[in-house]
C-alpha positions in Angstrom: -33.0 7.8 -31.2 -33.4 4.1 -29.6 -30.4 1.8 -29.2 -30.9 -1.3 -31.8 -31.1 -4.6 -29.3 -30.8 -6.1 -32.6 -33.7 -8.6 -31.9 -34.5 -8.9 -35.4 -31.7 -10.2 -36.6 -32.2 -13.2 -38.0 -29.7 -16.4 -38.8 -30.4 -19.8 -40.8 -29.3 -23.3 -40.7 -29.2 -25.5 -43.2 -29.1 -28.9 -41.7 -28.3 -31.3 -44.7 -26.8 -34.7 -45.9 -25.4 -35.3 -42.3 -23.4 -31.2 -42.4 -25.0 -28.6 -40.8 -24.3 -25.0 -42.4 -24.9 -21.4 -40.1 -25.5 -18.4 -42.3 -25.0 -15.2 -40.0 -25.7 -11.7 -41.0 -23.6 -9.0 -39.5 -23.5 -11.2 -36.3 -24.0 -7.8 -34.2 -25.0 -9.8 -31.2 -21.4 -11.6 -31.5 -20.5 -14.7 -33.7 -19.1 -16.7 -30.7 -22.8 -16.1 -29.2 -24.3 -16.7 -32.4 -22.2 -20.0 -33.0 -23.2 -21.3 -29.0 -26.6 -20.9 -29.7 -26.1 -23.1 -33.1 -25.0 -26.0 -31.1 -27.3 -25.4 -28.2 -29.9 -25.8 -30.6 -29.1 -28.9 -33.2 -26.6 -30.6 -30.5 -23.0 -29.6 -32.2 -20.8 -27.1 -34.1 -22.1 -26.5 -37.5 -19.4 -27.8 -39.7 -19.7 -24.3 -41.6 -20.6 -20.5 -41.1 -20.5 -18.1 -43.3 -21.8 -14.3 -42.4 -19.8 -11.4 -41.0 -18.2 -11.1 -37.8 -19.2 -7.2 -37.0 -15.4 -6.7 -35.4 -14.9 -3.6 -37.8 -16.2 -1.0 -35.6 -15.7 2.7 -36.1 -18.6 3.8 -33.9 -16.6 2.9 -30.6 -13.7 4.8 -31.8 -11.5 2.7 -32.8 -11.3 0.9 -36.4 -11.7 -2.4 -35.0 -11.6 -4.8 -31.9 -8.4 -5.0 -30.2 -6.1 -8.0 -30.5 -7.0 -9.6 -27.1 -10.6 -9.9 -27.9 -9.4 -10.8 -31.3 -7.3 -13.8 -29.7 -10.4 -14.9 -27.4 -12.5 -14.4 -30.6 -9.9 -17.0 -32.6 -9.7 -19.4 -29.9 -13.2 -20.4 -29.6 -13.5 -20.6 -33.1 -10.8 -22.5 -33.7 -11.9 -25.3 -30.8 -15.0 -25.1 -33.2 -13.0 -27.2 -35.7 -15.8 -25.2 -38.1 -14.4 -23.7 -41.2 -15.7 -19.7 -41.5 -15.8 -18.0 -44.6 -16.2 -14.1 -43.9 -16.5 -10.5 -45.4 -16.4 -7.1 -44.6 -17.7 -6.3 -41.3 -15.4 -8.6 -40.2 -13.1 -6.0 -41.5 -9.1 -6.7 -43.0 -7.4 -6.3 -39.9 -9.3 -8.3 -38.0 -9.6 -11.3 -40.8 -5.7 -11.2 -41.3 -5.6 -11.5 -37.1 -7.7 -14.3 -37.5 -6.3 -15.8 -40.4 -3.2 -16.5 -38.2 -4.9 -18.4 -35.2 -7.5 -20.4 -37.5 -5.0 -20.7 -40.8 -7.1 -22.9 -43.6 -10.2 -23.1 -41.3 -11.3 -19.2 -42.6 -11.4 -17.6 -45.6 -12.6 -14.2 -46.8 -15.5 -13.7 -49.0 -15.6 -10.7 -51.1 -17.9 -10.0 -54.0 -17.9 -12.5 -56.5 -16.6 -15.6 -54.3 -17.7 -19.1 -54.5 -17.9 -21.4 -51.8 -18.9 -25.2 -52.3 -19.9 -27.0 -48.9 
């Protein structure tokens, strides 16, 4: 077995009409690093991301982040001023610990969900 660096992983920016957009995937290498590097790169926040957060985690034993991390997590986001829309390896616990620091700014995607940006 080799440990995954995750170097492939890929994300896309859609830079349109004056918004800019962040697609993530599973954002295994952290959405608050995925989100710097956005603004690092086109000059500010995107105004939207959508893509997982990867905070469910079973393979450190535990079902998902703990609510520290969580907070620190929700904080940065939040200074974002982005809105997030999010699914399931974000996992439910996590979202709903989320949903109380950021309030309308996230929303969870399941199957089936329509977003218009």
């Amino acid at each position: 077995m080799v440990e995954d660096d995750f170097a492939h992983e890929q994300n896309l920016i859609i830079d349109e009409d004056g918004k800019i957009l962040l697609v993530t995937g599973c954002a295994h290498n952290g959405i608050v690093n995925i989100v710097q590097q956005c603004c690092e790169f086109k000059g500010r926040m995107p105004d939207y991301v959508i893509g997982g957060f990867h905070l469910s985690s079973r393979s450190k034993g535990r079902r998902y982040e703990d609510t520290s991390a969580l907070d620190k997590i929700g904080g940065y986001l939040l200074d974002t001023k982005s809105k997030y829309y999010t699914g399931h390896c974000t996992g439910i616990e996590p979202y709903n610990h989320l949903k109380t620091i950021l309030g309308d700014n996230i929303e969870y995607l399941s199957a089936g969900s329509k977003v218009e940006i």
